[in-house]
C-alpha positions in Angstrom: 0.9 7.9 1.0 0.9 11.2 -0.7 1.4 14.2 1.5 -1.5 15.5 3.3 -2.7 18.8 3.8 -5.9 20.0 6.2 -7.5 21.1 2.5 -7.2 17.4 1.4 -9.3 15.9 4.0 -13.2 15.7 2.9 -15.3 16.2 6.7 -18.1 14.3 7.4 -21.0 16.5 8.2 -22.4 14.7 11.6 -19.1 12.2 12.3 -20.7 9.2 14.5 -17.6 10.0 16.9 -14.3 12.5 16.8 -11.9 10.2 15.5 -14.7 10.0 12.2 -14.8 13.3 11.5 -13.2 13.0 7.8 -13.5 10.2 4.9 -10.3 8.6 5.1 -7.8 9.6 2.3 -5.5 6.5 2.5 -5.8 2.6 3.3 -2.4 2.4 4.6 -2.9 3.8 8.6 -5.6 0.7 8.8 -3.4 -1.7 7.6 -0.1 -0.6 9.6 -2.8 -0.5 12.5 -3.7 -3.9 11.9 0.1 -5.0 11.8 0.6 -3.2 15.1 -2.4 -5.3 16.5 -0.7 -8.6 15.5 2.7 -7.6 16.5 1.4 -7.3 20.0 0.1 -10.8 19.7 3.2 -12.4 18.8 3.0 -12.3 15.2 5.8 -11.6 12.7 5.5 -12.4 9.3 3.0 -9.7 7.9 1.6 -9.7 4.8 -2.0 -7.3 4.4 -3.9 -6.1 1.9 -7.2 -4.4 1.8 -9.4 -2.9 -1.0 -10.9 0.3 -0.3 -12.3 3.8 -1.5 -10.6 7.0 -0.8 -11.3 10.4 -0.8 -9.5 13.6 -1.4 -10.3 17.5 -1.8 -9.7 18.6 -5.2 -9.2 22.0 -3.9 -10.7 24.9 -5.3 -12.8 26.0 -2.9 -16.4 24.4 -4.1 -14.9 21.8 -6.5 -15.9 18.4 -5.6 -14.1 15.8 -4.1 -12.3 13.0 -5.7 -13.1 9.4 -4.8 -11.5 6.5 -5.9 -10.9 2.6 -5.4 -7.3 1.8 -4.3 -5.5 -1.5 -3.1 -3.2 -1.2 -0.3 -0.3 -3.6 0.8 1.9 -4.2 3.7 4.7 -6.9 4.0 7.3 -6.8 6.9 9.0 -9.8 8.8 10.6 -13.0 7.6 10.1 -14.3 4.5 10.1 -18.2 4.9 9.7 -19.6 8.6 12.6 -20.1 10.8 14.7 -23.0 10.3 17.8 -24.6 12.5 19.9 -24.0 9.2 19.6 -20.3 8.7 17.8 -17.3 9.8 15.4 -16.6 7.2 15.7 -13.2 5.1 13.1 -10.1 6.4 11.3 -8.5 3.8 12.6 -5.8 1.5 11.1 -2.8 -0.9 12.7 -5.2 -3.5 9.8 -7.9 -2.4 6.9 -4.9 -2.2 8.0 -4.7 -6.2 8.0 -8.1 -6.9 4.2 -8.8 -5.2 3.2 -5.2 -6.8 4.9 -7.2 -10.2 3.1 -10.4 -9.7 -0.6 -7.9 -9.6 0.0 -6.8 -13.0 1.9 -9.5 -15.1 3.6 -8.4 -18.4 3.6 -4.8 -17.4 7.2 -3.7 -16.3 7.3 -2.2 -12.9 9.6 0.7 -12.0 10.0 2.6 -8.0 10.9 6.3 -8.6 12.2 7.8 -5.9 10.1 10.8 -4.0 10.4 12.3 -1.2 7.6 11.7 1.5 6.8 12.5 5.2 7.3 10.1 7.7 8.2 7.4 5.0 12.1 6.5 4.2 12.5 4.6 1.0 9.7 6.2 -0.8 8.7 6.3 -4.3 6.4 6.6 -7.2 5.1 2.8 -8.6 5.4 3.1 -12.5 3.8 0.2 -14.8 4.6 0.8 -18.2 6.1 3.9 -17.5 2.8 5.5 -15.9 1.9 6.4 -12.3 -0.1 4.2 -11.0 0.2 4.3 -6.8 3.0 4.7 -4.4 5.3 2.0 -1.8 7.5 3.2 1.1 8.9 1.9 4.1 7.5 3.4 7.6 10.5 5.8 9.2 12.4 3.5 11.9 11.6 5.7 14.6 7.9 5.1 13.7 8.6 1.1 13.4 9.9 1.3 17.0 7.2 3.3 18.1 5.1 0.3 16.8 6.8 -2.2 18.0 7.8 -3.8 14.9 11.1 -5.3 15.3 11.8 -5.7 11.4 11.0 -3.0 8.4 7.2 -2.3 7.5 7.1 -1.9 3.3 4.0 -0.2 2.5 1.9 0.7 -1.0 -1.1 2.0 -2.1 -2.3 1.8 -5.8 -5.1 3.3 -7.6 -7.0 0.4 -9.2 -8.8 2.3 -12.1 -5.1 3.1 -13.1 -4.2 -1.0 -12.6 -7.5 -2.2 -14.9 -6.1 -1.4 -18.1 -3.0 -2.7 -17.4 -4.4 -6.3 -16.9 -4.2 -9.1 -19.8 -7.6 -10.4 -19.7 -7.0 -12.0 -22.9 -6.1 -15.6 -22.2 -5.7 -18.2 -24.7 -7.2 -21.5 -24.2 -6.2 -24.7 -26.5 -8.7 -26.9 -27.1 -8.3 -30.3 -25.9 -6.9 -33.7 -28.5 -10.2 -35.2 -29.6 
């Protein structure tokens, strides 16, 4: 989700086809291509994830590239099904924060807003007060382009950033003899 420039992109020497001609640098166009694919099939609550390495340029001319394991999510469409009593609510960045919440329990999650291309609602994911990834919504205009008829919430979070922040101490009584 962060900005992109041409010096970003890592190329593949000999690309299998055109449209593989660089290691991909985000998770998120695979997973809102996935949501389009299901869209077209009828489908409307969405709810993705995918695990993934990504690579950047670290700029610099010769300096190597950065690589690095991220989780990505998407969540769009109703939240419950339909029933004859109510409409059920559509998903919100409110809801991206509470599943991104539920990944790392005890940690306090916080969205800071930052500007982003072709993203409205977007923002920096805090745990504990550090960066650790990013969430957006897609721009309407792109939503209609995609035929998704309610908002698309995205995020992508680095996982080596995540790690520490899990409790992987759990206590365990021992049972009544």
């Amino acid at each position: 989700l962060g900005p992109l420039r041409i010096a970003d992109l890592c190329p593949v020497g000999l690309p299998p086809r055109e449209d593989h001609s660089v290691m991909r640098p985000s998770v998120i166009p695979g997973l809102v291509a996935t949501a389009e694919r299901n869209i077209r099939q009828g489908a409307s609550a969405l709810r993705y994830f995918e695990l993934g390495r990504v690579f950047r340029n670290a700029g610099g001319g010769k300096a190597t590239d950065l690589e690095y394991d991220v989780i990505g999510l998407l969540l769009s469409g109703p939240l419950r099904p339909a029933s004859w009593l109510e409409k059920p609510p559509l998903a919100t960045i409110h809801d991206l924060k509470a599943l991104i919440g539920a990944l790392i329990p005890g940690a306090p999650v916080q969205f800071t807003p930052r500007d982003r291309d072709g993203f409205v609602l977007a923002c920096d994911v805090l745990a504990n007060g550090k960066p650790v990834g990013t969430a957006a919504r897609l721009s309407p205009t792109r939503e209609r382009q995609l035929d998704f008829t309610s908002p698309v919430f995205v995020a992508e979070l680095d996982l080596a950033k995540l790690r520490p922040l899990l409790d992987r101490s759990r206590k365990v009584a021992g049972l009544p003899q």
